[in-house]
C-alpha positions in Angstrom: 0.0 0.0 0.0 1.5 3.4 -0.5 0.5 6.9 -0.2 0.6 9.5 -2.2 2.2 13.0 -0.8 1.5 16.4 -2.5 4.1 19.2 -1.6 4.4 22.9 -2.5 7.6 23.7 -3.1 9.0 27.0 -4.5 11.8 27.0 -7.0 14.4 27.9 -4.5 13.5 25.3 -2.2 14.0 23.0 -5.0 17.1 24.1 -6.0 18.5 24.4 -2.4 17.5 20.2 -1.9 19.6 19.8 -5.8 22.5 21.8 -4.7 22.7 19.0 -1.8 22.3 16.0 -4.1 26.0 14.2 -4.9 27.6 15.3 -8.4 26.0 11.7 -9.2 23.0 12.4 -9.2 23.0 15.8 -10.7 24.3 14.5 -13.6 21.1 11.9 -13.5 18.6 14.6 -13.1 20.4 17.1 -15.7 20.2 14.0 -18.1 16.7 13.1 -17.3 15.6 17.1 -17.5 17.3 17.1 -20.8 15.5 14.1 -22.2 12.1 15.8 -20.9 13.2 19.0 -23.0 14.1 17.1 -25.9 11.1 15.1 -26.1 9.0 18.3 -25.9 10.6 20.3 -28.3 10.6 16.7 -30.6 7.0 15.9 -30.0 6.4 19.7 -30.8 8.6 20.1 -34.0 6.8 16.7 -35.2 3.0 18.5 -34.6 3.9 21.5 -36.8 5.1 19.3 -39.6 2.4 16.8 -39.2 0.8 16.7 -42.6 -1.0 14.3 -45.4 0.4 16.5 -48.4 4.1 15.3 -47.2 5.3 11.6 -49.3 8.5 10.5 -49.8 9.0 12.0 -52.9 8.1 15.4 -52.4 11.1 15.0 -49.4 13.3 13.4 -51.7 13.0 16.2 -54.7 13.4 18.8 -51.9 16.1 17.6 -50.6 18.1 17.3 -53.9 16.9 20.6 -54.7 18.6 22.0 -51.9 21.6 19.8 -52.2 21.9 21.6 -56.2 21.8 25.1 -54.6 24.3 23.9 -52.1 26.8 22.6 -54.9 26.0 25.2 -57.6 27.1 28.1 -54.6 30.5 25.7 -53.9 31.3 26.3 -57.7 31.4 29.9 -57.7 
C-alpha cells in the first residue's frame, strides 16, 4: 500500500535540496531534464510538420533541390 504526498515547493527550495544532491545524481537529473526538454521540443517540431500533403517524394526532390543550390554556390 502506498501513499501518495503532494508538496508545495517553490523553485528555490527546490534548487537548495539539488544543490545538496552528490555530483551523481546531478548529472542523473540534468540528463533526465534534458530528455524531458528534448522530447518536448521533438514531440512539438513533429506537430507542426504533421501533414498528409508530405510523401516521400516530395522529401526526396526537396532535398536534392537543396543539395543543387548547395553545390551550384561551392562552384562559384
Amino acid at each position: 500500500m502506498s501513499t501518495a504526498l503532494q508538496i508545495d515547493l517553490t523553485f528555490d527550495q527546490i534548487l537548495s535540496v539539488v544543490k545538496q544532491l552528490p555530483k551523481q545524481q546531478k548529472l542523473k537529473l540534468t540528463k533526465e531534464l534534458e530528455k524531458e526538454v528534448i522530447d518536448a521540443k521533438l514531440s512539438r517540431l513533429l506537430k507542426i510538420f504533421k501533414t498528409k500533403e508530405l510523401d516521400i517524394e516530395t522529401i526526396t526532390d526537396e532535398v536534392e533541390n537543396v543539395r543543387q543550390e548547395i553545390y551550384d554556390r561551392q562552384k562559384h
